[in-house]
C-alpha positions, 0 to 999 in steps of 0.5 A: 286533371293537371290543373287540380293535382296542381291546385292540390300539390300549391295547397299542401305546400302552402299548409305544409309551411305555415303549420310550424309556425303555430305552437305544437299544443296550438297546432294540434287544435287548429290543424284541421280547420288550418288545413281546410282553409289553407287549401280552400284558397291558399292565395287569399292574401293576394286575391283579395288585395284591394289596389290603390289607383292613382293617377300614373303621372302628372303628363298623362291624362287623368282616366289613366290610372295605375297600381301595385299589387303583391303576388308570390315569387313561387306559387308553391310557396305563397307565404314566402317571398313576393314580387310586385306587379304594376298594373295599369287601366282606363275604365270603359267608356260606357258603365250600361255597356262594360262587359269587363276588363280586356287584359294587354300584352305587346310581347317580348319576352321583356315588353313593358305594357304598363302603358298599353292602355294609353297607347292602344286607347287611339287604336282601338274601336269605339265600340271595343273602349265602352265594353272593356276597361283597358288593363296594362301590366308589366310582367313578372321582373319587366319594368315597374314589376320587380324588375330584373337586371344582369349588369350586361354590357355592350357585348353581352348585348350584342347576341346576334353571333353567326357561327365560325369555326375560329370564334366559337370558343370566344362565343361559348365564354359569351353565353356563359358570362351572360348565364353567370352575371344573371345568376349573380345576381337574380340567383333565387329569383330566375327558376320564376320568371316564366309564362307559366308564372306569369299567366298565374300572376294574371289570374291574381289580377283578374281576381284584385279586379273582381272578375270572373273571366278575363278578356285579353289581346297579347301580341307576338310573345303575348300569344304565348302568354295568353295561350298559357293562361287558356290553358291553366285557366281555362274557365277564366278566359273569355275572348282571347285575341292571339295576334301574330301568334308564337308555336307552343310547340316551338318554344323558345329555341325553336321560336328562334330557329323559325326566324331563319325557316321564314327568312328564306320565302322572304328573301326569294319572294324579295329577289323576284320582286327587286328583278322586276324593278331593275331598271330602279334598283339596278342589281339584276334583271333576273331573280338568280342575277339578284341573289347573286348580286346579294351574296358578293355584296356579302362576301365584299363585306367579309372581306373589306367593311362598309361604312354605312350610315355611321356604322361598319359593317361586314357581310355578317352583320348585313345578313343578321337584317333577315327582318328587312326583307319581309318590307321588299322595296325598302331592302331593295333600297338598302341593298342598292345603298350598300353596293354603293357605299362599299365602292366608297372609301369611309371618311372616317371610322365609324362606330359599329354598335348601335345598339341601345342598354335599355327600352325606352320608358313610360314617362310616368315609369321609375328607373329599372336597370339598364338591361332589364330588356335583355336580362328579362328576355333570356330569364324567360326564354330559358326558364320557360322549357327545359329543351335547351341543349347543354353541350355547346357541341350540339350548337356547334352541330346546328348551326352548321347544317343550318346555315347549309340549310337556311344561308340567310340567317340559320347559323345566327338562329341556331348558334349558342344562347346564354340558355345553355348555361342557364339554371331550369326553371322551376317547372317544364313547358306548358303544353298547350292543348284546349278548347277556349274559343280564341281568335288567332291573328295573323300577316303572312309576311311577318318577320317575327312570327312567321306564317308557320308559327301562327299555324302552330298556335291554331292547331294548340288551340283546338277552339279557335279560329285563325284569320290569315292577312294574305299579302300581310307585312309586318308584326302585329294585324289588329289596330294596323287597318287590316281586312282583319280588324273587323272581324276581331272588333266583331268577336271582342263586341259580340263573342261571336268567332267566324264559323272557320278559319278565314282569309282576307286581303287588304288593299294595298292603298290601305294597308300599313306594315304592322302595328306600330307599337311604341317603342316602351312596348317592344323594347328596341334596336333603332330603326335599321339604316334606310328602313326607317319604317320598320318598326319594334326590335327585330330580336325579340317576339 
């Protein structure tokens, strides 16, 4: 019912503004039959776009193609102002076997994934590549696609902010700043740069690409993506694969606040694993003696930075690294190699900001602005849902009982974002509730998207069927040599899901920590100092 009142609502308006451009004598004739056909396809100017492949670049090789088509700023308004969507493919490898096209996203919100083709074409099976073309696009304001930028700086960068008392005034001007630069400069454009917008913007290349149904395989914030497209096109959808899936329930501050929820397993399962190696890492014999050791090494910090591997570091900034204890060995590592530093006297002052102004790019890629990663990643965080709070009080209010609740990252998670003062989106959360038979995938050690999460995203979607990779690390399972992977190449290949939910366990002499998306595909932080395995951004989905 809500996709026709939609459909209805696009279609009038559409009529409603070409109609004055007609002659009132012209009008009167012609308005029945304008108005048939205005709502029988209001989008035709953009669904029936034939795109112009070409080669991306001179460097990649040749089957790799891309395109630009059109698609409308505010689907209510199709005739008004447009957006460009690059899209991407390499063509199936098999012309008896090609079922249709496979849709990509690596997540984000701000992931480029005009290269996903390129990247995944060494990941994927054989049997996956001869059934699908490989489809990459970037999203609705993300790197080739109409890309958007804030003119951010170094600290309007820096948004990993733990709550005190003496800077929250400080961090409250910091997400107004951040809020305001946006909307200087992208004023008309940010109530559109959604899921729910983008998921539309995929239908329109499932129609440019002359097909019926579309398959698709998002990661992390792609599940998201996906779920949405699931949901406002559900007869569309063909075999959804949602990997490292977020809640549609949680969306997006609540995907942010999980991040501390799922920090505190991690961490305890952590201390018991560092305490049966004392004798390597020497911080305690006991799970409590390493908890302890852990929290002085903080406190210390607090109080005198350490310099460590060219950066400066307080006891703060060691707990916004939540994501490293989900990779156990290596934090014990890092942990290990702090203790040690903060014994040392720095032989000069390093820098403490590591932090880069842009994503690394497709060589084949123009120039977008230096932080479009972040200005699109806050554009959809907050357009997405109206159920940011407006009153910096109420952060104040979280972020206290958070870190009471959470030590490790809660504060950071539930303190003031830029969406406090941001401008709504055009329209609310798409509430995910239908039956398209999806496969959801999962680890259940994954720093970004916690187990929790991806629970969520199985209960939304009431058709699918969700793998779970006990003693799973990392973000992504599909493409990583899971115990997952066969079960997904099976569902792509043959569209049969598994009668239920199912859990496997891959083992450890095969398995790998995540996928390993290229940095173009999750926009990001160098590797954290000694973790050099950990892989993507570790502030983003």
């Amino acid at each position: 019912m809500r996709n026709r009142r939609t459909a209805s609502l696009v279609a009038m308006g559409v009529a409603a503004t070409l109609l004055p451009a007609l002659t009132p004598a012209a009008a009167s004739a012609a308005a029945p039959a304008f108005r048939a056909a205005a709502a029988a396809d209001p989008l035709k100017q953009y669904t029936q776009q034939k795109p112009k492949w070409k080669r991306c670049d001179a460097q990649t090789p040749v089957n790799f193609e891309c395109a630009t088509i059109k698609v409308p700023l505010d689907y209510g308004r199709p005739d008004g102002g447009k957006l460009d969507v690059a899209i991407s493919r390499t063509k199936a490898t098999s012309a008896k076997d090609r079922r249709g096209v496979l849709l990509l996203n690596p997540g984000g919100p701000g992931g480029i994934g005009l290269d996903m083709p390129l990247y995944l074409a060494s990941e994927l099976p054989d049997a996956v590549k001869k059934r699908y073309d490989l489809i990459g696009f970037d999203p609705r304001g993300v790197g080739q696609s109409s890309p958007v930028g804030c003119g951010l700086n170094d600290d309007d960068l820096n948004w990993q902010r733990p709550y005190k008392a003496e800077t929250f005034d400080k961090d409250v001007r910091w997400a107004r700043t951040v809020a305001e630069k946006c909307r200087k400069r992208n004023g008309a454009v940010l109530p559109h740069l959604s899921t729910r917008n983008t998921a539309r913007d995929m239908d329109v290349i499932r129609a440019v690409l002359g097909e019926k149904k579309i398959s698709y395989l998002g990661y992390s914030y792609g599940t998201y993506l996906g779920a949405v497209y699931a949901q406002l096109f559900p007869k569309g959808a063909d075999r959804f694969v949602l990997d490292s899936a977020a809640d549609p329930e949680r969306i997006w501050r609540g995907m942010i606040q999980v991040w501390a929820e799922g920090a505190e397993p991690a961490f305890t399962r952590w201390t018991e694993w560092t305490a049966a190696r004392n004798a390597t890492y020497e911080l305690g014999s006991t799970p409590a003696e390493v908890r302890a050791a852990f929290w002085d090494l903080v406190a210390g910090a607090n109080r005198k930075p350490i310099a460590f591997d060219g950066l400066l570091l307080s006891g703060d900034d060691i707990r916004s690294w939540r994501a490293m204890f989900f990779y156990v060995s290596e934090a014990a590592e890092t942990v290990a190699q702090l203790r040690d530093a903060a014994g040392r006297a720095p032989a000069a002052a390093p820098s403490r900001s590591g932090l880069p102004t842009a994503p690394a790019r497709p060589s084949f890629a123009r120039a977008v602005p230096a932080d479009n990663g972040d200005a699109s990643f806050w554009s959809v965080v907050c357009a997405d849902t109206h159920a940011w709070p407006r009153d910096p009080e109420q952060y104040r209010r979280d972020a206290i009982r958070d870190k009471a609740a959470y030590p490790l990252y809660g504060d950071f998670a539930s303190h003031i974002k830029p969406c406090a003062f941001w401008g709504q989106g055009a329209e609310p959360a798409t509430k995910v509730n239908n039956t398209v038979r999806a496969l959801v995938l999962q680890n259940e050690w994954d720093s970004q998207t916690p187990l929790v999460s991806g629970q969520g995203m199985r209960r939304a979607m009431k058709g699918s069927r969700m793998i779970t990779v006990l003693d799973g690390v990392g973000h992504g399972v599909y493409g990583s040599r899971s115990c997952a992977d066969k079960f997904t190449t099976a569902y792509l290949v043959t569209g049969r899901l598994p009668l239920k939910d199912l859990t496997c366990r891959t083992p450890a002499n095969q398995r790998l920590d995540g996928l390993r998306l290229p940095p173009s595909a999750l926009p990001g932080l160098p590797a954290l100092p000694g973790l050099p395995g950990l892989p993507g951004r570790q502030d983003r989905f």
